[in-house]
Steps between C-alpha positions, in 0.01 A plus 500: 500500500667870396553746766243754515568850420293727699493932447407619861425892514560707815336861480625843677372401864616143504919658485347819628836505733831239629311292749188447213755418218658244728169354554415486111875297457420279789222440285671461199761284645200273670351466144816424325565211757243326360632442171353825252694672291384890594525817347393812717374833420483758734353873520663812628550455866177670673450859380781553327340570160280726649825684668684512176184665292508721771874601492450525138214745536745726733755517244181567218193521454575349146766247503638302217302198427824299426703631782169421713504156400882439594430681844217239547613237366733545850250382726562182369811448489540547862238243591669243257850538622388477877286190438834360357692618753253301755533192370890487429469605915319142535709321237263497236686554144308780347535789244298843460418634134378792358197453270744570196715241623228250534408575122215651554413748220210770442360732265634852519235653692683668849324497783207230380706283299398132406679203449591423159646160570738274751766366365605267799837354422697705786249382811506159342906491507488630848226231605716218384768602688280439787424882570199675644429772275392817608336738242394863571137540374401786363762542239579399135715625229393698209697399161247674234606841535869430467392306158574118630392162494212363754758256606826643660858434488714552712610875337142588502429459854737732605367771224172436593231762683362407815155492511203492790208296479261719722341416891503185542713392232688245707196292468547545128862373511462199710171321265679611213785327593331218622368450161832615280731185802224296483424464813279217711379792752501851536441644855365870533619575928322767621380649847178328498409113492362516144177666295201599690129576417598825579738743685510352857613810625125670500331074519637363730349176428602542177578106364767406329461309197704149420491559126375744225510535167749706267163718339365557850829588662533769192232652581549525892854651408376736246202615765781609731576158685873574570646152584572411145601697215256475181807451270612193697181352488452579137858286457377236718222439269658515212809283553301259734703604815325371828523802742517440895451773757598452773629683852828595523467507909348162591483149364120438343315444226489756218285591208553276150442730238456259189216398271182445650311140343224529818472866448113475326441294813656763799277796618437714229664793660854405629633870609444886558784725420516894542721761404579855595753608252172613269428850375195577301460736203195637313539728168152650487303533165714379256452530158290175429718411127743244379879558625424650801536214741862425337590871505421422924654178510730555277785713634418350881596152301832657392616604856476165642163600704265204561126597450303229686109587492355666244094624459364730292184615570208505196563833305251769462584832294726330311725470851544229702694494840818248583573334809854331549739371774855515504725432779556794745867548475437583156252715570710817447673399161177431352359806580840684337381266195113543470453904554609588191267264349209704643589795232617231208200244538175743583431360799350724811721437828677205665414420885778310731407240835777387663282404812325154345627121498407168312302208705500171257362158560675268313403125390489265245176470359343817607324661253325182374384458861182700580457711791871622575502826361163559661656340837800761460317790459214442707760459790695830381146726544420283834831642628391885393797448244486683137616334177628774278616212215418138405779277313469106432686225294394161523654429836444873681297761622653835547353805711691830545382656820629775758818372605428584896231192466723260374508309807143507557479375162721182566356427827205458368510357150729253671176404764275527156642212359622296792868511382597368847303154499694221413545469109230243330573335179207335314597171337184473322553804258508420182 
C-alpha cells in the first residue's frame, strides 16, 4: 500500500505566536509518525497582514500594487520558516518554500491574483527525500507579464513577479495543491471544530455539520460564511479534492466537505450565512433603453468591483430605478466610478446605504420545495424585520436587511427551521 500524501492547512490564529506554532509542529510531527507524507501551508502569523496593510497605508495612501504584494507576501514567509524551524527543534527533517518555489504560478493580476497552474516537481523532490514541506499560502508567481512560459525554469523563477491571491488565499493554495501533488487528503485547520448551520458566535446551539456538499458550501462562503474561502471550494470541486475542517486547538471530528450522494435526502435547508461587508446603491430614474445597464456595470466590471444583487424596478416614463450591492470596502471607489455616469447616462441621482447586511438560507433543494421562502419571510416580518431585496438560485434565499438586526435575524431563522435538531436523512427519496 503507497504512503499517503496528505496537504494539512494551518490559518493566521493556529501560528498566531511561538508557543501556537510549536503546537501546530507537535502536530505535524504526531501526523508524520504515522506514516503520511505531508505538505503544510500556513498563513501570516495572526494579524500580521492586517499590520503590514496598515504600515503600508502610513507610508501611502496609494501604494504600489507590486511592491504591496512583495510586502505581503512577508507574512508568509515568516510563518513558513518558523514552522520549519519547529520541527528541525523536534528532529523532524523539514523545509519552508515560498509559493514561487513550490511552483505555484498565477495570472498577473496583483493583489487578487489566481492560480494559473502547479507545477509540483520541487515539493515532490523534497518529499522523497523524506521532508515535510512547508508552503506559504497566499502567494504565487506571475510569469505572463514578463512574456514566459506557464511552466518555469529555473531562470524564470527568479525573474518572476510575486503575486497575492486575496483573503483567504491560503485556502486557495493548499486544495490547489492538493489537487496539482495529488494528494489522498487535504486538511483545512482552523479555530473552530468544522462548518456550522450558522455562526455559533450569535447561536449558540449552532450544530455542526459532519459533511456538506461542494454547491452548498459555495454558497455559505459566498453569503459571508468565513471559514472557507469560495476559491478553495470552487478547486475542491473541480479537481475532486475532499476538504476536512477541522480545529486546530483540540482533537475532534471536523467537517468533510466533498460531494454530497444523500444530499436530496438531508433537510432541505442545510445552513444560514450573513454578511456585513455589503453596501447598497440605487441610481434613480434611469433612462429605461438598451446599453444602459452595461454603461453601469460596465466600468464597475473593469475595476475589479463585485456587483452581487441586482433589481430593477418596472419602468414608468421611460425610467426605471436600479438596485445593486457591492461589498462595502468598495463602496468609495465605486462611487469615484458611477458619478460621472449620472451626467453621461441621463439618469436622475444615485443614493448610498452602508448600514444593511445579507441573511441567506442555504440548501439543496430549496426552491423546488414549497413553503421556504414563505417560512423565511414570514419569520423576517414576525421579528418586525424589513426586507429591502430578495435574491435566489436554486439552493438560496437572500434578504438584505438593516445590518443592526442581523443577529435577530439568525436567531431566529435558525429556530424557524430547527437547524439545531439532529440532522434526518430520508432513505426513501427517490
Amino acid at each position: 500500500m503507497s504512503t499517503p500524501l496528505v496537504v494539512m492547512k494551518f490559518g493566521g490564529s493556529s501560528v498566531a505566536n511561538a508557543e501556537r506554532i510549536k503546537r501546530v509542529a507537535r502536530r505535524i510531527a504526531r501526523e508524520r509518525s504515522n506514516g503520511s507524507q505531508l505538505v503544510v501551508v500556513v498563513s501570516a502569523m495572526g494579524d500580521t497582514t492586517d499590520e503590514l496593510l496598515a504600515l503600508a497605508a502610513a507610508i501611502t495612501d496609494d501604494p504600489d500594487a507590486r511592491e504591496l504584494d512583495v510586502l505581503l507576501a512577508t507574512g508568509e514567509h515568516q510563518s513558513a520558516t518558523l514552522v520549519s524551524m519547529a520541527l528541525h527543534a523536534l528532529g523532524v527533517p523539514a523545509i519552508s518554500l515560498t509559493g514561487p518555489q513550490a511552483g505555484i504560478t498565477t495570472d498577473g493580476r496583483h493583489g487578487k491574483a489566481r492560480i494559473a497552474g502547479i507545477d509540483p516537481r520541487r515539493v515532490h523532490a523534497e518529499i522523497a527525500t523524506g521532508k515535510v514541506v512547508i508552503v506559504a499560502g497566499f502567494q504565487g508567481m506571475s510569469l505572463k507579464a514578463l512574456g514566459m512560459e506557464e511552466t518555469p525554469t529555473a531562470s524564470d523563477v527568479h525573474a518572476a513577479e510575486i503575486t497575492t491571491l486575496g483573503r483567504g488565499g491560503s485556502d486557495t493554495t493548499a486544495v490547489a495543491l492538493a489537487a496539482g501533488l495529488g494528494a489522498d487528503r487535504c486538511q483545512i485547520f482552523t479555530d473552530v471544530k468544522g462548518i456550522y448551520t450558522c455562526d455559533p458566535r450569535i447561536v449558540t446551539d449552532a450544530r455542526q455539520l459532519p459533511v456538506i456538499g461542494y454547491e452548498e458550501m459555495m454558497e455559505l462562503a459566498n453569503q459571508g460564511a468565513q471559514v472557507m474561502q469560495v476559491r478553495a471550494v470552487e478547486l475542491g470541486w473541480v479537481n475532486d479534492v475532499v476538504i476536512e475542517v477541522l480545529s486546530s486547538f483540540e482533537d475532534a471530528p471536523g467537517t468533510l466537505i466533498k460531494e454530497d450522494p444523500l444530499v436530496e435526502q438531508r433537510n432541505k435547508v442545510r445552513g444560514l450565512a450573513h454578511d456585513r461587508n455589503v453596501a447598497k446603491i440605487t441610481l434613480v430614474e434611469v433612462p429605461d433603453k438598451p446599453g444602459v445597464a452595461r454603461g453601469v456595470f460596465g466600468p464597475l466590471a473593469e475595476a475589479g468591483i463585485n456587483v452581487d444583487m441586482v433589481v430593477q424596478n418596472v419602468g414608468h416614463g421611460g425610467a426605471t430605478d436600479i438596485s445593486f450591492t457591492i461589498p462595502r470596502v468598495e463602496l468609495a471607489k465605486a462611487k469615484r466610478l458611477l458619478e460621472p455616469l449620472i451626467r453621461d447616462l441621463g439618469f436622475r441621482d444615485m443614493t448610498t446605504d452602508s448600514s444593511v447586511a445579507k441573511v441567506s438560507i442555504v440548501g439543496a433543494g430549496i426552491q423546488n420545495a414549497p413553503g421556504y421562502a414563505a417560512r423565511m419571510f414570514g419569520t423576517l416580518a414576525d421579528e418586525g424585520i424589513n426586507i429591502e431585496m430578495i435574491s435566489t438560485s436554486e439552493i438560496r434565499i437572500t434578504t438584505i436587511i438593516a445590518e443592526d438586526r442581523v443577529e435577530d435575524a439568525v436567531r431566529a431563522l435558525h429556530a424557524a427551521f430547527a437547524l439545531e435538531q439532529p440532522e434526518t436523512v430520508d432513505t426513501a427519496a427517490g
